[in-house]
N, C-alpha and C positions, 0 to 999 in steps of 0.2 A: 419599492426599489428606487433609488434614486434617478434623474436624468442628467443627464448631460447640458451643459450650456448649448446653447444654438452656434453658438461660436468656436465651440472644440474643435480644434483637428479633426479631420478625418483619420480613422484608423481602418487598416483591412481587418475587417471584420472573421477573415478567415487567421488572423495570428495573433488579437488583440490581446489572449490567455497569457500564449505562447511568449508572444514578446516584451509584456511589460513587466514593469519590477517589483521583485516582492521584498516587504519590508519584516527583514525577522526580530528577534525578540533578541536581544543581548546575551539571554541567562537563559538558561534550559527550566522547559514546562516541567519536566520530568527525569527523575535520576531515579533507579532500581533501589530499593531499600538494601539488597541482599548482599548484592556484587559491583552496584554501577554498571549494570551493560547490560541495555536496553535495546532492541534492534525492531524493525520492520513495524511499528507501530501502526495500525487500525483503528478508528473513530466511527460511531455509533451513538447517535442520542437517541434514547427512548422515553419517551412522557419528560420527567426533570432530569435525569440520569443521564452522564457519559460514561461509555465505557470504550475502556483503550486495550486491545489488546494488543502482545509482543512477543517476540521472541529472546525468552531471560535465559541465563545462565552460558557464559562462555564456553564455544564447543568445544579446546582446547584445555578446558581447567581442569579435565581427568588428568592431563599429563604434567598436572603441578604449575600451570602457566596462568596462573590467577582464577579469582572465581570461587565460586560455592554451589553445592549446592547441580544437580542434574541438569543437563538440555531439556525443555521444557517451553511451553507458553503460557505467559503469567496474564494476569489484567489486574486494568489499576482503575478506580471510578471516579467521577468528578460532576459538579452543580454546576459547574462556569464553562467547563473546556480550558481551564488555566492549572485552578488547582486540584491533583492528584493525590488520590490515595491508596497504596495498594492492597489488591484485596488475596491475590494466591491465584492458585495454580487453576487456568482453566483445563488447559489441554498437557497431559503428561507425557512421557517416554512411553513409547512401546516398550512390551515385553519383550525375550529374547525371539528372535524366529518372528517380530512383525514387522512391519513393513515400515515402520515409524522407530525402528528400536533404535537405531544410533541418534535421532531426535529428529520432535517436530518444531517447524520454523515456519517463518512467512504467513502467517496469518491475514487472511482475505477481510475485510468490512464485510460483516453478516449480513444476511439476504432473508426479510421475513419471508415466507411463503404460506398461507393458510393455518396462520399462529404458530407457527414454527421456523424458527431459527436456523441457519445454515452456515456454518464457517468452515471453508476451505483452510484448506492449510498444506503446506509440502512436509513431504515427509522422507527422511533415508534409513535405509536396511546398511549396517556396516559394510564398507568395502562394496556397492551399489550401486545404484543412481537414483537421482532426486526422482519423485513421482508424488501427486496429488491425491487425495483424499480428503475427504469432510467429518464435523460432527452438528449435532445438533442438541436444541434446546429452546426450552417456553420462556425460561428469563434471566435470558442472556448471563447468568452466574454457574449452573451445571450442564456442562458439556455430555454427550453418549457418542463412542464413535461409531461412525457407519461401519455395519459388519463386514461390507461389499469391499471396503477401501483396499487398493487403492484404486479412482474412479477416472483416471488420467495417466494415461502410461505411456505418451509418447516420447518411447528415449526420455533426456533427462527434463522433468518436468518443473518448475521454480516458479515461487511470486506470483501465487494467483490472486486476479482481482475479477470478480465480478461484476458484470452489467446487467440492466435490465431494459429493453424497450421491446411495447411493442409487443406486447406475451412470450418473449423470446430473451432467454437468459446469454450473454457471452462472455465465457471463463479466458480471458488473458492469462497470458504464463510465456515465461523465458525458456526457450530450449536449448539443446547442449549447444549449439552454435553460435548463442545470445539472443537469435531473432527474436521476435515478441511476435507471438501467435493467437490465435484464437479457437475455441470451439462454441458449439452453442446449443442449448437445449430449452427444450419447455416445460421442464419440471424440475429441473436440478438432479435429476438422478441420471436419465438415459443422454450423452452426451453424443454429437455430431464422430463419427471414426476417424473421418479426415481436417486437421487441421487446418486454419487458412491465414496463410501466412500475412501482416501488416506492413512489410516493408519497412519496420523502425526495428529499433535494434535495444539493446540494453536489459534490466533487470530492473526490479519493483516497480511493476507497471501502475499508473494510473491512468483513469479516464474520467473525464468531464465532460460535456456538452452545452455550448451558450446557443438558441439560435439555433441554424443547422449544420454548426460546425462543434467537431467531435476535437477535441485536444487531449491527446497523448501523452504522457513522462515517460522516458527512460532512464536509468542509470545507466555509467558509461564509466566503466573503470572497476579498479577492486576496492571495497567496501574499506575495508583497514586504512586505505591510506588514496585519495586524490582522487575518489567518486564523486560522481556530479549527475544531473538530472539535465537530459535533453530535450527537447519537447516537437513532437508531432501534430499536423492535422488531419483533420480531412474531412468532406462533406458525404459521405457513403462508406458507412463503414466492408462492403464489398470491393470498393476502392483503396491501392497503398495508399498510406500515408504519405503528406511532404512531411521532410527535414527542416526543422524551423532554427536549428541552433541550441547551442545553451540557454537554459534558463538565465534571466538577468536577476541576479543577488549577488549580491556581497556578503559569504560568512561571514559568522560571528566567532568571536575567539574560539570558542566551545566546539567551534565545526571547522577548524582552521585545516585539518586535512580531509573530510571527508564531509559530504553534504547531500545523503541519497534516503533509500528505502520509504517513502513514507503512505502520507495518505491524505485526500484533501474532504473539507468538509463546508457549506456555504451555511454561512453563520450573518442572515440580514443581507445586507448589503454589499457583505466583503466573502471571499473564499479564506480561508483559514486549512494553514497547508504545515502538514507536522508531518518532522524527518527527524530520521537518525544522524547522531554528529559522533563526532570521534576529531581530535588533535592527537593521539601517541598511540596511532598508527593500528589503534583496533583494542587496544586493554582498555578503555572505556570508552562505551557509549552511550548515547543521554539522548533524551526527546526533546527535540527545539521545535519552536513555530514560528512563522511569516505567514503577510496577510499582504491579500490585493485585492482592490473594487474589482468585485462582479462587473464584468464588462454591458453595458446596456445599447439601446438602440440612439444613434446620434436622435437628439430632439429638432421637429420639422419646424420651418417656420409656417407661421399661420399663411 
């Protein structure tokens, strides 16, 4: 990892994430072969493999408003993390009567655990409300869903992301009210009853850690049209979060109304940070990327 000149700025090391800027990519990583609309994108390297899972198929396109093709989650693989190829349908529709039947979305970055795979995902029953549930897999291409599902039922449940420290897993998710919440478990299966609330607010949560500061994304808006990513910290995840602001970027043409959902991934030196973009207002979406230096410790002098 790189250092720092001795003569850098100081920066607060509790917002360095949070506050500096990320440089995105002009053109989209990523466009849907099917329909163009690509949403809530997940990153995963295993051995030379990327795999990007998403939520394909506009929810709208039953009622003739563009699209192809069922609500579903596709995945697409890659040697680089630049170039994509798609491979098909990880995660499908529920049947009628389950709990995923009107469609699964939001797909979580998988969780090895004891050579097995775990991806969350949200799911809705028509006329419903969102709630979580998982499936698993040995590599990362055939999905089974949990029989148990759904394993998250607080009111309306959305956008889960997974953590790990510390032998102790914590499931992030938006609730009906937007808050960004938490539960936690140490096996992935048996989860915490009571949720604990972050103090940040928004949808497609992520989380990082540099150091002993925990930094948060939120989205903050509706996805179709003028979503943005907010960003949180904090040094004890038992403690709210602070309110850091908007993220610093500048979309790109391609995300000119909408710049949220995504997922981050540290590649060397830099974080590499892939969202969903949209300009006309939600009839397509596409995978962009921006990239920022890992933030490092100021170098001492001798």
């Amino acid at each position: 990892m790189r250092a720092l000149a001795v003569d850098s700025p100081a920066v607060d090391p509790q917002a360095q994430v949070a506050t500096s800027e990320w440089k995105p990519e002009q053109t989209p990583v990523y466009c849907d072969p099917d329909d163009d609309w690509a949403k809530d994108p997940s990153i995963i390297k295993a051995g030379d493999t990327y795999y990007m899972y998403y939520t394909s198929a506009n929810p709208w396109q039953e009622r003739g408003e563009g699209g192809k093709g069922e609500s579903r989650i596709d995945y697409a693989t890659s040697h680089d993390g630049l170039k994509w190829t798609y491979q098909g349908v990880s995660i499908p529709k529920g049947k009628p009567g389950e709990w995923d039947e009107e469609r699964p979305q939001a797909p979580a970055k998988p969780i090895l655990k004891d050579g097995v795979y775990y991806m969350f995902y949200a799911g809705k029953i028509a006329k419903s409300q969102v709630v979580i549930g998982y499936a698993t897999s040995t590599d990362l291409r055939k999905w089974t869903k949990h029989p148990g599902n759904p394993v998250i039922t607080h009111g309306k449940c959305n956008d889960p992301f997974v953590w790990f420290e510390n032998g102790t897993y914590y499931l992030f998710y938006t609730s009906g009210g937007g808050s960004i919440l938490y539960v936690t478990s140490t096996n992935l299966v048996d989860w915490s009853p009571k949720p604990v609330a972050t103090g940040a607010t928004g949808e497609g949560s992520i989380v990082i850690k540099d150091g002993p500061t925990y930094t948060l994304l939120g989205c903050i808006g509706f996805s179709g049209n003028g979503e943005y990513y907010k960003a949180y910290t904090t040094q004890n995840l038992a403690e709210p979060f602070k309110d850091r602001g908007r993220i610093q970027i500048t979309n790109p043409d391609f995300a000119k109304g909408t710049l949220s959902h995504g997922d981050i991934l540290q590649q060397g030196d830099d974080y590499w940070f892939y969202f969903q973009a949209t300009r006309d207002g939600g009839k397509k979406f596409q995978i962009g990327l921006a990239k920022q230096p890992v933030p490092v410790a100021k170098a001492k002098s001798p």
